[in-house]
N, C-alpha and C positions, 0 to 999 in steps of 0.2 A: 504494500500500500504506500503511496506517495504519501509525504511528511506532513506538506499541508492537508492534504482529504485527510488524514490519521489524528491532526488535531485538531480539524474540524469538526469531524463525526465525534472525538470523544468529546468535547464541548457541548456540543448537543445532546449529545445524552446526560453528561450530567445538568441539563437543563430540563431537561425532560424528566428524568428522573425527580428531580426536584418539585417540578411541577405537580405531576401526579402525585407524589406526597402530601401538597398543599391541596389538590381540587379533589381527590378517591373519597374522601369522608364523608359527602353528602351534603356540605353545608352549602355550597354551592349549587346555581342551577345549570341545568343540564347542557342550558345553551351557552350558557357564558362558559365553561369548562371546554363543552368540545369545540366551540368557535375558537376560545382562546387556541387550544393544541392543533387545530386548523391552522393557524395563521402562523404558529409556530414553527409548522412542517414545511410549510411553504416559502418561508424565510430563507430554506436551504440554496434558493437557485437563485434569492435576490442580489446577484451582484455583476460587478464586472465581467465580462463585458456587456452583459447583456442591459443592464442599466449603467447611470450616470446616478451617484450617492448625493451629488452638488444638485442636481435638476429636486432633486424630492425632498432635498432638507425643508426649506421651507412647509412643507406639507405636515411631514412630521411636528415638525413646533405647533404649529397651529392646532390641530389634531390633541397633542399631547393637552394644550394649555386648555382646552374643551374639558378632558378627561379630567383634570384636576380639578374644575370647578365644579363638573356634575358630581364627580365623588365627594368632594367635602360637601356640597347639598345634601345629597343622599344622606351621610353620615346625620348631620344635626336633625334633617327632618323622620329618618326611621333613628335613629341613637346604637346604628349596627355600624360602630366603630370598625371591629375586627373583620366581619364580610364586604364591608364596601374598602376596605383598606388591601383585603385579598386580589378584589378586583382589580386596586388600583395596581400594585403586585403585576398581575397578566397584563394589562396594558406594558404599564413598561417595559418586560421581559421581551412582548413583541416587538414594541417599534425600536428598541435598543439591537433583537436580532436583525432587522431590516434597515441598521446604520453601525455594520461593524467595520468603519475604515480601518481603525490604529490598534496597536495593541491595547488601548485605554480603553477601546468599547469592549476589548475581549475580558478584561481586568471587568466592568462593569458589570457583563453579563454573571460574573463570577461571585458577584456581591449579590448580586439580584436575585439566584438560584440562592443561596445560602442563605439571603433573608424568606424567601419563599419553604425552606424547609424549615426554617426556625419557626414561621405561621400554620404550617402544618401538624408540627406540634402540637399546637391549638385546637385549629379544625377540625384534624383526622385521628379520633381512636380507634381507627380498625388497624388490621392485619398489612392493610396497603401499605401503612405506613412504613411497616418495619421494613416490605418487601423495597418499598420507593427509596429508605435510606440506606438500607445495603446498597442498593445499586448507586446511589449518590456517592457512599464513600470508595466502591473502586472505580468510577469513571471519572471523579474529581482530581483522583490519584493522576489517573491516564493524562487529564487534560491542563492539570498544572503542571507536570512533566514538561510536556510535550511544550506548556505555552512557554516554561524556562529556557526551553531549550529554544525555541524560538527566537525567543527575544534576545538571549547571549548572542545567536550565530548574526541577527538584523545587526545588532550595535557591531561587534567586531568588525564585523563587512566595512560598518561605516566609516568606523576610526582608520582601515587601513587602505579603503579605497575615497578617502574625502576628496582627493584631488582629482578624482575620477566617477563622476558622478554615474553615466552611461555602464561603466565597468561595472559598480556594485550592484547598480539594478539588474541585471546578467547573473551577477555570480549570486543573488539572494535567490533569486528564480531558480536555479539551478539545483542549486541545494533544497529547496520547500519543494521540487518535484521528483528528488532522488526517493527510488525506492528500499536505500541500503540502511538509510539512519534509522528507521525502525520497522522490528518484524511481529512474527509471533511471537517469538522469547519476551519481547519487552513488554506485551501485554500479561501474556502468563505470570510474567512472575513480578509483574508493579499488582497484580489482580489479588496474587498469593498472598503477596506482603497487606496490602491494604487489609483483606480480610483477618489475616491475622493479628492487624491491629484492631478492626471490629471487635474481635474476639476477646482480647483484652481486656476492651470497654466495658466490653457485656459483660466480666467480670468484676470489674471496678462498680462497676453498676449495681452490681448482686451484694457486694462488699460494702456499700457505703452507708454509713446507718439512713435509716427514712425517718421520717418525719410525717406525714401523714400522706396521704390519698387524694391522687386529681384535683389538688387545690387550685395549680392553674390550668384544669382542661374546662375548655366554653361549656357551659350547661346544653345538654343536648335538648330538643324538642321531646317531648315524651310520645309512645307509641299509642294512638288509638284504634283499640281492639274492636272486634265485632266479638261481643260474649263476655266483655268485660269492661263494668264501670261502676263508677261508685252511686251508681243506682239502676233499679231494673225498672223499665218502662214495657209492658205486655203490649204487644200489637204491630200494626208498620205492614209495609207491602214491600215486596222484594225477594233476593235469596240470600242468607247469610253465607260470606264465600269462605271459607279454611283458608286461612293466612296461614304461609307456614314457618314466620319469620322466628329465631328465636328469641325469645324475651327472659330466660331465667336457665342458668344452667348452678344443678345440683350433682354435691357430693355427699353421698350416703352410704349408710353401713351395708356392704354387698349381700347382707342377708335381705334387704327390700331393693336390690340392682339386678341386672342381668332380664335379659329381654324376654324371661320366662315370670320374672315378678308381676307379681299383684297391681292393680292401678292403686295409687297412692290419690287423694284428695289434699290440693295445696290449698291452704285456707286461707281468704282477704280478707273481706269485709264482709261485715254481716251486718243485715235487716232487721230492723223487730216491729214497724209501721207499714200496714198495706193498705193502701188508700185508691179506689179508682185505678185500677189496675195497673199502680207505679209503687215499689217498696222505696223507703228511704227510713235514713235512723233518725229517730224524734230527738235533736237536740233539747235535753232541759228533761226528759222526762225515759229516757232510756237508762241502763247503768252503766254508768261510766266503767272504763278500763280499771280494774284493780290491779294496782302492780306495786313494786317494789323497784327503786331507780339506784344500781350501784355505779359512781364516776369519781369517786376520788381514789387518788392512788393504783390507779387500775389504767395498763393504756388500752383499753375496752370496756364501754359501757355496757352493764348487764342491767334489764330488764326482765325481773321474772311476773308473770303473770299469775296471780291470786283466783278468778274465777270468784267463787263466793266464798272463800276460806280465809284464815287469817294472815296475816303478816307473818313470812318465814325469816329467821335467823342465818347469818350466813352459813355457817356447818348445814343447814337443813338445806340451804340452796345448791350445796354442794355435791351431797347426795341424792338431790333428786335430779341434777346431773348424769350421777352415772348411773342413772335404772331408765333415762329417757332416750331416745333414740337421737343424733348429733349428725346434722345437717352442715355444708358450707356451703353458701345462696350466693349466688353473682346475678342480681338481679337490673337488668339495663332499666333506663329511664321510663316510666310508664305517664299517661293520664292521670295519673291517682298516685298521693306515697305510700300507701297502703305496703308494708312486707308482710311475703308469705314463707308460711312453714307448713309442714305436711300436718293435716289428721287436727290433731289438739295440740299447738305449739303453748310451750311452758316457760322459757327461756329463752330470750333474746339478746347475743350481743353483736355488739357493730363498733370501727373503731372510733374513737374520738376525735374530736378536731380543735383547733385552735380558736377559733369562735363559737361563740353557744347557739347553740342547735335552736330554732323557735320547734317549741313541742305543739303541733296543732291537736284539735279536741279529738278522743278517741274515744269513742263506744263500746260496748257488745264485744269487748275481747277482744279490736283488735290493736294493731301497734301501727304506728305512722312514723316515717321521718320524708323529711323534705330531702331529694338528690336530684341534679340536675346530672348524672352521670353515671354510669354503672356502680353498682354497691356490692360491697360483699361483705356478709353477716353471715352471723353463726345460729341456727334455733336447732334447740335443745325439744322433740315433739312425744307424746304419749301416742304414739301408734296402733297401738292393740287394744280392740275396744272389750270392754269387759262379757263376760259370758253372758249369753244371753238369760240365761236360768236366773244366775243374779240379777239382772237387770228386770226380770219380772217380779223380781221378791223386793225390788227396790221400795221407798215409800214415795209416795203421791205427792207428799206434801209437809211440810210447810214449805212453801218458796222461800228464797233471800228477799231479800228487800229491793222494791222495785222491779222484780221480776217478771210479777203479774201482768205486765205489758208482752210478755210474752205469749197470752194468752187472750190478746185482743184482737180482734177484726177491725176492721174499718166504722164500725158500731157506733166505739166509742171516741172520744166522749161524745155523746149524747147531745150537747149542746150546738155543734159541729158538724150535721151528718152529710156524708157524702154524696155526692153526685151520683154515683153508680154505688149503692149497698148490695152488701151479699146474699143473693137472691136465696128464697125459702128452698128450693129443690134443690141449691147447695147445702142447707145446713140438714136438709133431709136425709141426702146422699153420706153425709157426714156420719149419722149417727144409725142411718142403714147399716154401713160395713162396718163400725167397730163396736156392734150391740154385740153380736156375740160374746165379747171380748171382756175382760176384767181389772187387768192392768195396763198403766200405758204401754210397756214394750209392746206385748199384743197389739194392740190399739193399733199403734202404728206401723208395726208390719205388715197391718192388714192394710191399711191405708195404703201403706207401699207396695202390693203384694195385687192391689188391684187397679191402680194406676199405670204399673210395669206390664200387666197381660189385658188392656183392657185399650190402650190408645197409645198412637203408631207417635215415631220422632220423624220430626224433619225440619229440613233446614229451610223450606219456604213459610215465609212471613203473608199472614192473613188479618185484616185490621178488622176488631170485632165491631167498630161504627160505635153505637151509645150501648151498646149490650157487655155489661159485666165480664171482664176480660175472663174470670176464670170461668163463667158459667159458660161464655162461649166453648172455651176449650172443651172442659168437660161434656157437653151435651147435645153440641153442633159441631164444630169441627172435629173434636177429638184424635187431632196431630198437632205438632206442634216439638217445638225447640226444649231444650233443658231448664231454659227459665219459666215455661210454663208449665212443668213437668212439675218442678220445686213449689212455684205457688200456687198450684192445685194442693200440694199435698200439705205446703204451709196453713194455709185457709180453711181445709177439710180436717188437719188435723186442732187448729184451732177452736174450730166448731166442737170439738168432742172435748174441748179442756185441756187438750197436752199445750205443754208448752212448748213452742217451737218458736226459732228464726231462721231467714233464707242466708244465706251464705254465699258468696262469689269468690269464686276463684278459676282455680285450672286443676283438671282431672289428667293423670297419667304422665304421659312425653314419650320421650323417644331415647332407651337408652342406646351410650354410647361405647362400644364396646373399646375403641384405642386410649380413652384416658378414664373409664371406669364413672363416666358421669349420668346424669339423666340433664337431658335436652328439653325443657318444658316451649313449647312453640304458642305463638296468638291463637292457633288455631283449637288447642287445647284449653281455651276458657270455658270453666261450664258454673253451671250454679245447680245446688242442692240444700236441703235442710238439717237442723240439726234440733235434736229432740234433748231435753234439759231432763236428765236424775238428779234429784235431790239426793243428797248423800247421810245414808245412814248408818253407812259403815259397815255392812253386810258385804257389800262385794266389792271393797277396796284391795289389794293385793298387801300379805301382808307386809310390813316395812316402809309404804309406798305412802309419801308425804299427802292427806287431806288437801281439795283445794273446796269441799262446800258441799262437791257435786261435781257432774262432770256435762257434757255435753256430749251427745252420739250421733253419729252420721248416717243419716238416712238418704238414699237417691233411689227416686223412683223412676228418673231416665231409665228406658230400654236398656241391658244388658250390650246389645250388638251392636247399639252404636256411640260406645263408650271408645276413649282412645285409651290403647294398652300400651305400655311398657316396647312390645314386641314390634310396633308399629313402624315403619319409613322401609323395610323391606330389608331381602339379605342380598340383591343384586346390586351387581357391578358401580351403578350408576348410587344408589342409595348409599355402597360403603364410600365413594369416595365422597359424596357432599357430607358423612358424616365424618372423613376424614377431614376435609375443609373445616370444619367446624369445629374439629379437634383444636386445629391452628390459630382459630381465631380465638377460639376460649384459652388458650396459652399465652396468646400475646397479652389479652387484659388482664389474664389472671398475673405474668411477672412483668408488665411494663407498664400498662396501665393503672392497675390497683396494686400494682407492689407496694406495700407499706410492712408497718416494724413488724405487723404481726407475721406477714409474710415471711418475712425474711427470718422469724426468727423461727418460723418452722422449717426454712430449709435450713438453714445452717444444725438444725436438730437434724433433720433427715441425712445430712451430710455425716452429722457424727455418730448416727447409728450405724452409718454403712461402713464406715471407718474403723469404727469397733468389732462390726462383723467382718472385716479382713484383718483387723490384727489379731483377732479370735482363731481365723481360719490359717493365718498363718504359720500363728503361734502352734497349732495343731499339727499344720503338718512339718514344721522342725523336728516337735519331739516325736510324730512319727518314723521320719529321718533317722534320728538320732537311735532309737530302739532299732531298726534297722539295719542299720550299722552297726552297732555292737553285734545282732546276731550274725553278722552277715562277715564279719571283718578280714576273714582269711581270704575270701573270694575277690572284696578290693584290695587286697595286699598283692595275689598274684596278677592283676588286672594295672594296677599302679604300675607291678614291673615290667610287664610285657611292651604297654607303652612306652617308660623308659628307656628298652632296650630298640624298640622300634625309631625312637627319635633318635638316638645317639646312633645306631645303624642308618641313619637318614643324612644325619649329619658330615660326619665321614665321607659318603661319596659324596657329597656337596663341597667338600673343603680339596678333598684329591685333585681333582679339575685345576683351580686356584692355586694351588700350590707348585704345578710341574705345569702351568702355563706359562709361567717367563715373566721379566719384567714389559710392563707396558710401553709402548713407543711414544715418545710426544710427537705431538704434532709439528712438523713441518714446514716451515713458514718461508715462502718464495724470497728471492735475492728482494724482490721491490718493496717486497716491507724493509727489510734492512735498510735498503737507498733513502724510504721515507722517514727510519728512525735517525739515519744519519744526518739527512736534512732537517729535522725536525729539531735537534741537538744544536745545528749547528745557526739556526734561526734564534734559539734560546739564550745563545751564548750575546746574540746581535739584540738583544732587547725583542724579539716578536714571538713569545714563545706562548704555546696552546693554554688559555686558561682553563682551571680544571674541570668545567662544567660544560666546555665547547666541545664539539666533534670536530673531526679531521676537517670536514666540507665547511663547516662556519669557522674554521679558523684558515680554512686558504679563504673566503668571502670576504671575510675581515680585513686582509692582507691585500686584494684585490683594490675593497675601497676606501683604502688607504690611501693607494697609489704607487706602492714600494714598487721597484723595479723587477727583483725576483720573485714580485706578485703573478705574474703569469705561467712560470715555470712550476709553482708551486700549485697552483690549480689544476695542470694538468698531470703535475707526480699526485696526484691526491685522487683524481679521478682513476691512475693504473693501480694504486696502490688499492680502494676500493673492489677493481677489478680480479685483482689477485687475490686478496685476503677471504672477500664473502662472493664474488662470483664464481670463480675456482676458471679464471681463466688467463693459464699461465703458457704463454709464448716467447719464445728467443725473441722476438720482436719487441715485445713488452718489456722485457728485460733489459732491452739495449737501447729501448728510448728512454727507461725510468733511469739506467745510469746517463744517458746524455743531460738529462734535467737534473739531476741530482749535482753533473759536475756547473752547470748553467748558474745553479743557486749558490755554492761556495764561490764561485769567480764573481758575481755581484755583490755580495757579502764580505769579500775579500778587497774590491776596489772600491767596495763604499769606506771600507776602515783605513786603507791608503787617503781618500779624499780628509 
């Protein structure tokens, strides 16, 4: 490859590479990204000869000076500093590529790329990123190379052809189109070196204490789901479509992993007001979140949730730690800050930050924090619901305090009533199927039990008009999505006095078999109910911390169209987007969200494994070593055999050497003598070789001097060359170097007469 296309092209790329580091993240629109890299590409053919740089400056300015006042507009009137300042970013990278006269605009573009990765940083938390700044650091390697060398060979040229202006522009040309100054070697191994300085970094990176999480990554927009919001509105026309983006990836104990597990229920937010076919939580009149809030002295704030029970002590929160099942949640930016845990989350921590968190209002059990950015926390969940048997011997009643709203329709209060009430052949229906029945579990299996074989799921949207969304479901349509499924069976089981609330979240994922996680997708949102025991200590397990009562999970959705664990397939195409997805939850999980707690689990995972090979090696020494003693006579004769083998090696190796003779020196032609004698006799006259010259610049020297046996010695210097490393030794040669040789003593000899 010629020298210029070689520093051309890596320039470009690390321009490009930059780029897409700054525009892959989303934050950007689609047009302004792939216009910008249009124009980008196209820059390639902008120059000589085919244009004039001087005819379109003007054009350029003008252009530019437009772009700077729309961007700071834009800025003050939207307050999106950082995006219109992106923009502003691509503009100039462009029209800087479409005016690269001098080495100053190559030095610019150079600043330009490196501010554009530095804002990337910012913009882009995906996987791009990492892939776009690998590529930045070895093409940057390439192209600052290339521009040094550049630029040394322009300047040299200049200083030594100043007085010949036509000459240097020849011999620059010459050299920026030779194909010899650089090959493949010089990429491979500037490519080698760079990345092994990458490597480095990424160590030093791993190495360096953290300090908290994402504090300067831009808050992302949160993702809005179909099947998931901080409130359920029954009805609408449409299809709800399966997004299958990921929104939450989980690490759990592999006894609830592996693509044969159970569906798990991630718990959000919960309902306990159904009003007109919309749930939402009754500020003011719901029960608040009981909790326990641990943040001093701890770089993790825990959160343990109380349910109806008392305030636990730390030892008691300790222990009901390890009898809970332990989660680690990377949950990306949502609609809602609502975090979720599996089943009956008990314990929540997350790490802290350097400004106080605003704690917004929480209801009905669950936990809120505000993140403009992927999060990662820890829930500590009660997975295994108690026996059914127990759960029928359960007691009725007393509720906690404030409860009883668990237990209300749209009814109440009284003074309030609703636009659409809960029609008599709902509350008919209601106490239809759980007459039979004595206790609540009954009760409500039943409810569930005839809801599941009785009315089909689907994902087409049918709006009931002014007719009672759940009456519709139940006794005219009778299809319907998961949220209708729940507040049928919330309302009916209502009617009968259980107490229940609905519940949103996400049912199942998709586990991942390369890094051992479950993959929760948008498309996994579902909503279910959950039925309230009062706890009376009959069927607590025994040792297992009191929280009041418990809460149990009831879903009366269809069995079949539930999403399992097993779900995204075992072909080709399936393992590798959950390969991809392996990569991206890697990158946020150690570069993204890398914080102390991180770091300070692997540097543990580092020392267990460390212990486990000094363990292992230690083992097999002293297997060694008992080995060896029994063994010792077998290496004693095996020691000697070898010995006897080398020193029999040795021997004929030294014979040769020995009765070969002494070595001959080399040979050195009569015209080196002529030219050591001339050289001698130069030395004696004041012109003698300084130590750092060669032969040829010390007759050059002599030449432009002026000396008179200046010529005679250019030409013994030229035979002498001949003879010593040409090897080309002739009578001729011979007998011109002694006529020059007697030439230089008789000018040397009437110079000293003079």
């Amino acid at each position: 490859m010629r020298f210029a296309v070689a520093h051309k092209a890596a320039s470009y790329l690390m321009v490009v590479f930059a780029y897409l580091a700054m525009t892959t993240g989303g934050t950007l629109t689609p047009l302004v990204t792939l216009g910008g890299l249009s124009a980008l590409i196209a820059s390639w053919w902008w120059e000589p000869p085919r244009i004039r740089y001087e005819k379109w400056g003007w054009v350029w300015t003008v252009l530019s000076i437009f772009a700077l006042v729309y961007s700071v507009l834009t800025a003050i009137v939207t307050g999106d500093f950082l995006g219109v300042g992106a923009q502003f970013l691509i503009w100039l990278i462009v029209a800087k590529s479409y005016n690269r006269r001098a080495a100053r605009d190559w030095q610019q573009m150079y600043l330009l790329a490196f501010l554009m990765l530095v804002a990337g940083s910012v913009l882009n938390a995906e996987l791009t990123y990492g892939m776009s700044f690998l590529g930045f650091v070895i093409t940057s390697t390439w192209a600052l190379t290339l521009f040094h060398l550049r630029r040394e060979m322009e300047d040299n040229l200049l200083v030594k052809h100043a007085a010949d202006r036509a000459s240097e522009r020849v011999e620059v040309r010459r050299i920026l189109d030779s194909r010899r100054i650089v090959g493949g070697r010089f990429f491979v191994g500037t490519a080698a070196l760079s990345f092994a300085v990458f490597l480095g970094a990424a160590i030093v990176f791993l190495a360096l204490p953290r300090v908290g999480f994402g504090f300067f990554l831009k808050a992302r927009g949160g993702l809005t789901l179909a099947g998931f919001s901080d409130g359920v509105k029954l009805g609408g026309h449409g299809v709800i479509k399966d997004d299958p983006t990921v929104v939450m990836r989980v690490e759990i104990d592999a006894k609830y992993g592996g693509r044969s597990a159970a569906e798990i229920h991630w718990c959000g937010v919960a309902f306990d007001r159904y009003r007109d076919g919309q749930w939402s939580r009754s500020i003011g009149r719901a029960p608040a979140t009981r909790q326990t809030l641990e943040s001093w002295n701890r770089p993790r704030e825990r959160r343990t949730l109380l349910w109806a029970g008392r305030a636990l002590p730390v030892a008691e929160i300790e222990a009901l730690a390890e009898t809970t099942v332990k989660q680690e949640i990377w949950l990306d930016p949502l609609d809602s800050d609502v975090l979720f845990g599996a089943s009956n989350p008990r314990i929540v921590e997350y790490p802290r930050t350097a400004r106080r968190r605003k704690l917004p209002v929480e209801l009905n059990d669950e936990i809120r924090l505000e993140h403009g950015q992927t999060i990662h926390y820890t829930v500590y969940s009660e997975i295994v619901q108690p026996d059914p048997q127990v759960l029928r011997n359960a007691p009725a009643g007393p509720l906690p305090t404030n409860f009883e709203i668990y237990r209300e329709n749209s009814q109440t209060p009284t003074n309030n009533p609703p636009k659409k009430p809960i029609t008599q052949r709902t509350r008919d229906l209601a106490l239809q199927i759980t007459a039979p029945h004595t206790n609540t579990y009954d009760k409500a299996m039943a409810i569930q039990q005839y809801l599941t074989t009785n009315y089909k799921y689907t994902l087409e949207l049918d709006d009931p008009g002014d007719q009672e969304a759940v009456d519709f479901f139940l006794f005219d349509r009778k299809k319907g999505h998961c949220e209708f499924f729940a507040s049928a069976f919330a309302v009916l089981a209502r009617e009968a006095d259980i107490p229940v609330r609905q519940v949103n979240g996400f049912l199942g994922g998709e586990w991942n078999e390369y890094q051992g996680y479950v993959a929760v997708r948008a498309g996994d949102a579902h909503s279910w109910a959950e039925v309230f025991f009062p706890d009376g200590g009959s069927y607590r397990e025994p040792g297992r911390v009191s929280p009041g009562g418990i809460w149990v999970t009831f879903d009366p959705t269809p069995p079949g169209n539930r999403s399992l664990m097993s779900r995204g397939g075992s072909g080709i195409r399936a393992r590798i987007a959950r390969f991809f997805d392996t990569l991206k939850f890697q990158w946020s999980k150690w570069v993204i969200e890398y914080d102390l707690s991180s770091q300070i689990a692997l540097f543990r995972g580092i020392g267990k494994k460390l212990k486990a090979a000094a363990t292992a090696i230690k083992g097999a020494i002293i297997a060694a070593k008992d080995w060896l003693l029994e063994h010792w006579w077998a290496l004693a004769v095996l020691a000697l055999g070898i010995t006897g083998f080398v020193l029999v090696r040795r021997r004929r190796s030294v014979l040769p050497l020995a009765t070969a003779g002494p070595r001959r020196a080399r040979t050195r032609s009569s015209v080196a003598a002529i030219y050591d004698a001339a050289s001698k006799q130069l030395a004696k006259h004041g012109a003698a070789r300084e130590a750092a010259e060669t032969p040829r610049e010390h007759a050059q020297r002599l030449a432009t001097r002026g000396d008179a046996w200046a010529p005679a010695v250019v030409q013994l210097t030229d035979l002498y060359y001949a003879a010593e490393w040409g090897q080309k030794l002739d009578p001729a040669a011979e007998h011109t170097a002694a006529t020059l040789g007697k030439q230089i003593q008789t000018a040397l000899r009437d110079r000293r007469t003079r």
